[in-house]
C-alpha positions as CSV (number, residue, x, y, z in Angstrom):
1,X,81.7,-123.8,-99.9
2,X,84.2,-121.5,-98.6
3,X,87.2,-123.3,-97.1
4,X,89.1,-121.9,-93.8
5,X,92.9,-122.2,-95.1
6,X,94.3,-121.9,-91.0
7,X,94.6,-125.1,-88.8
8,X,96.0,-126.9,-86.0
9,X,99.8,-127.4,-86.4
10,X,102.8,-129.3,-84.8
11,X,106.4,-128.4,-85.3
12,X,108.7,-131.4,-84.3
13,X,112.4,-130.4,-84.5
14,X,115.4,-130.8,-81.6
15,X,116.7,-127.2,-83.4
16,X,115.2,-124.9,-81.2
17,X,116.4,-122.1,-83.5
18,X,114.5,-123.9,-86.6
19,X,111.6,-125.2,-84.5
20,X,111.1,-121.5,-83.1
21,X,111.6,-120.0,-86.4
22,X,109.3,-122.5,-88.4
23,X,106.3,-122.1,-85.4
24,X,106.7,-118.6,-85.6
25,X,106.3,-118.0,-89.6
26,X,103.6,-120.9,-89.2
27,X,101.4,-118.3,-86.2
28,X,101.7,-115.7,-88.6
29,X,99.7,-116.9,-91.0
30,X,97.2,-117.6,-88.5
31,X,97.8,-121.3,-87.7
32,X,97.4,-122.3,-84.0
33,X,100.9,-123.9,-83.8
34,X,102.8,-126.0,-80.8
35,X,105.9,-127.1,-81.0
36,X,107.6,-130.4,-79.9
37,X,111.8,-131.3,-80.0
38,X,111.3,-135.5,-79.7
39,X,109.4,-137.9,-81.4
40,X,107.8,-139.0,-77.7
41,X,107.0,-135.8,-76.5
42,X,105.3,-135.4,-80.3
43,X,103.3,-138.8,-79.8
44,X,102.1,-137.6,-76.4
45,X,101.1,-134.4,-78.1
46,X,98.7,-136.2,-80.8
47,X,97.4,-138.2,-78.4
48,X,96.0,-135.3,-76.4
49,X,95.0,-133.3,-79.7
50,X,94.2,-133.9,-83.0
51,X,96.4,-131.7,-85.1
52,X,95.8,-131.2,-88.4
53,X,99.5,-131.3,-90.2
54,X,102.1,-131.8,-88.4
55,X,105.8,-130.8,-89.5
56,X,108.2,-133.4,-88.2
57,X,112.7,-133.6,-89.0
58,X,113.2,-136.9,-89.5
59,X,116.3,-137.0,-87.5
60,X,114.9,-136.8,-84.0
61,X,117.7,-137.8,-80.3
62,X,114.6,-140.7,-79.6
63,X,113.4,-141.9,-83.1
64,X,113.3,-141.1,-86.2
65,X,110.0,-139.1,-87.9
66,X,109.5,-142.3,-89.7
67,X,108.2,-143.8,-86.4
68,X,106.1,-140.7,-85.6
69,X,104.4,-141.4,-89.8
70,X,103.7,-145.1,-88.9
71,X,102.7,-144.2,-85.4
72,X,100.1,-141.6,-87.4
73,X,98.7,-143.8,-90.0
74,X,97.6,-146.6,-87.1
75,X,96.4,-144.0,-84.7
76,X,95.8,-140.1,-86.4
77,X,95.5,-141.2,-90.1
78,X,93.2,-138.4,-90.7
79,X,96.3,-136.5,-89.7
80,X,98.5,-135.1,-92.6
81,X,102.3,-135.6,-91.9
82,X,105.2,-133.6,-93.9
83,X,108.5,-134.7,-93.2
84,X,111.8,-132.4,-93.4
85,X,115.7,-133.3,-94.0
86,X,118.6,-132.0,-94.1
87,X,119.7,-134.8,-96.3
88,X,117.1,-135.7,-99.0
89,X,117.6,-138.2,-101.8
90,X,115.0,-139.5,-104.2
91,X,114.9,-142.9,-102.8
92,X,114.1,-141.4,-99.1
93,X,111.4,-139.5,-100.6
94,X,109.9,-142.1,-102.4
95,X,109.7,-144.0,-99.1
96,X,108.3,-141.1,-97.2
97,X,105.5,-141.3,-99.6
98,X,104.7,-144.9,-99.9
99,X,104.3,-144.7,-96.3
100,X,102.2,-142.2,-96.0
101,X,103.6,-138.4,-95.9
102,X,102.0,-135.7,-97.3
103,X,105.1,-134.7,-98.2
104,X,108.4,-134.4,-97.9
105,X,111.0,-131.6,-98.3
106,X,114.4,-130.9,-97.8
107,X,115.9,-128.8,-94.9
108,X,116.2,-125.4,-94.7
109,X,112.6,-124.8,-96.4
110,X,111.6,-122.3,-97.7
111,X,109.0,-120.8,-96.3
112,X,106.4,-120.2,-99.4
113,X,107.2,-124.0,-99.9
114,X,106.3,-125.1,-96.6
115,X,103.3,-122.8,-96.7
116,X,101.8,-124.0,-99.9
117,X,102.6,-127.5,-98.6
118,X,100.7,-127.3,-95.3
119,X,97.5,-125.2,-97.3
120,X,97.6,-128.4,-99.6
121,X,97.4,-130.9,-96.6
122,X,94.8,-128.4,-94.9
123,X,92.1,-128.0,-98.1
124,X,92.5,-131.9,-98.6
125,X,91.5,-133.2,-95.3
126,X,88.5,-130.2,-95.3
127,X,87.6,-131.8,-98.9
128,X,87.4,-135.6,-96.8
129,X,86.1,-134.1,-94.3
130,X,83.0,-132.3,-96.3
131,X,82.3,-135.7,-98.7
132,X,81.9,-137.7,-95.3
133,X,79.5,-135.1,-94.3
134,X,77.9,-135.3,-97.9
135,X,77.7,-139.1,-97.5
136,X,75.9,-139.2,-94.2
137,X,73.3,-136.5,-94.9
138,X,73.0,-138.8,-98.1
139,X,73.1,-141.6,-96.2
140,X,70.0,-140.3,-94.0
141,X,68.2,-139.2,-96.6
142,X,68.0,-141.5,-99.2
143,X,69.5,-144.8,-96.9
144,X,66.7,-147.3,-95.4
145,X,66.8,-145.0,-92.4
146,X,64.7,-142.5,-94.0
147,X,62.1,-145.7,-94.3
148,X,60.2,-145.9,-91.1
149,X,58.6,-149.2,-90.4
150,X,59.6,-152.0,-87.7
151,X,57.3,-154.3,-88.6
152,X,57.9,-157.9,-89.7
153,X,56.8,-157.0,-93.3
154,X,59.1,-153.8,-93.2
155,X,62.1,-155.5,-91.7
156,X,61.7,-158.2,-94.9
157,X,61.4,-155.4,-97.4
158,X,64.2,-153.6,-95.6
159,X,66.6,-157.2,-96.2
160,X,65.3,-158.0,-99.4
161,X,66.4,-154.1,-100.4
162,X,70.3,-155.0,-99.1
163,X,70.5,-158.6,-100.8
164,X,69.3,-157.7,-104.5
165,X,71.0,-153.8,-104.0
166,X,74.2,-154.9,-105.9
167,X,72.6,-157.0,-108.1
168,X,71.3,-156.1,-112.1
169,X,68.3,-157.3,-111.0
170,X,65.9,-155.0,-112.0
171,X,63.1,-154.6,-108.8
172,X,59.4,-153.7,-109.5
173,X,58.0,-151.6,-106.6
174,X,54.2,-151.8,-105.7
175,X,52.2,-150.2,-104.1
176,X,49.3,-147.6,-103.5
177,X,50.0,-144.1,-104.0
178,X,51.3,-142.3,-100.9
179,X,53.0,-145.6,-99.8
180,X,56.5,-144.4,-100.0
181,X,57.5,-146.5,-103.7
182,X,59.9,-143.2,-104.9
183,X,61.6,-143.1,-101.2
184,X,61.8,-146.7,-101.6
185,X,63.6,-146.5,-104.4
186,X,65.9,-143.7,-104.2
187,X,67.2,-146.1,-101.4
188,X,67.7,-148.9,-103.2
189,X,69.8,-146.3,-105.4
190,X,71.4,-145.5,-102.5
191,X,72.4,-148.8,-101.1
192,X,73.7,-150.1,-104.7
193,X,77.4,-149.8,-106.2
194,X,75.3,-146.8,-108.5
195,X,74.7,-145.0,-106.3
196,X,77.2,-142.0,-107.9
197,X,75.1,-142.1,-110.9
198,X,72.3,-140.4,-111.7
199,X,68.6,-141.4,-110.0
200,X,66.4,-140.6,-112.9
201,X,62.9,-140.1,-111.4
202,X,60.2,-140.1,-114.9
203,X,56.4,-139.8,-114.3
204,X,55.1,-142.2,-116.6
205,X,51.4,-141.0,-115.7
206,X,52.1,-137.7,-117.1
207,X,53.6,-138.6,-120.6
208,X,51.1,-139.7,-123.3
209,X,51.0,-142.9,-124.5
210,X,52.9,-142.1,-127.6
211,X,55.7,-140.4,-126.0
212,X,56.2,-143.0,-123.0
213,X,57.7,-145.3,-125.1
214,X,60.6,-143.0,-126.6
215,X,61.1,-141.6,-123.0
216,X,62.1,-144.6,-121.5
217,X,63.9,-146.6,-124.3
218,X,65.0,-143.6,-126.6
């Protein structure tokens, strides 16, 4: 799937010159960029919108960028921060990323660094953001939701599904044909801790006698 590489930026620098500079570089690559010079007016900013990256000094006149990364991992934590200093040591950057930053680099950037940086944070979160799509179109499909029934009897099959789904257990399903046993099963698959392995789906009315036994056990 072909991935869009522009996104929704926020610049947060009290250097006008820098934050104009960096916003400006940021729009010509095609990234819808807004700019904010305190950590408060940056908070009020990704409240209102859900950027994407955002691009923070950590020496701000209010508080520090490390407020604004905490403040994002509670409330935005789908939101990538980088963090910029003028003053970088290995032990600050270490910090940075325990807490959370995407990165962290050191003041002035350059600008092929800060744009491979934000491309990074920008193809990550559209990878999250395509395996949670993945998981729910999975989830519908194969999950008990794509087992109608509200009956008593369905609701019991539907419970006894989620209690032995982790187990090694191994379930016989019965039931005539046309009675949903394969859907039944790919969402017990579904529901177990195996579910990223392979379903293995193996017809055993269609292999001869002699072969059903080395199909299934080798």
């Amino acid at each position: 799937m072909a991935r869009n590489s522009s996104g929704s930026l926020l610049v947060v620098d009290d250097d006008r010159h820098i934050q104009n500079a960096m916003a400006d570089y940021l729009r010509s690559l095609g990234h819808r960029t807004e700019t904010a010079s305190t950590c408060l007016e940056a908070l009020e900013r990704m409240e209102e919108f859900p950027f994407e990256v955002v691009i923070c000094d950590v020496n701000l006149p209010d508080k520090d960028g490390f407020h604004l990364l905490q403040w994002a991992r509670e409330h935005a934590p789908e939101t990538a921060v980088i963090l910029l200093t003028g003053f970088g040591t290995i032990e600050s950057a270490v910090e940075a990323i325990r807490m959370g930053a995407f990165d962290y680099l050191t003041k002035p950037v350059i600008d092929e660094e800060l744009r491979f940086s934000i491309e990074r944070a920008i193809g990550q979160r559209q990878i999250v953001e395509e395996n949670r799509k993945l998981k729910a179109q999975l989830s519908e499909r194969y999950g008990l939701s794509s087992v109608i029934g509200k009956d008593y009897k369905m609701v019991r099959m539907f419970e006894l599904m989620e209690s032995v789904a982790d187990t090694k257990t191994t379930v016989l399903i019965l039931g005539e044909s046309g009675t949903g046993k394969t859907m039944t099963a790919r969402a017990l698959h579904h529901l177990s801790n195996r579910r990223d392995k392979p379903f293995v789906e193996v017809a055993c009315g269609a292999l001869p006698e002699t072969l059903l036994e080395s199909e299934l056990f080798g």
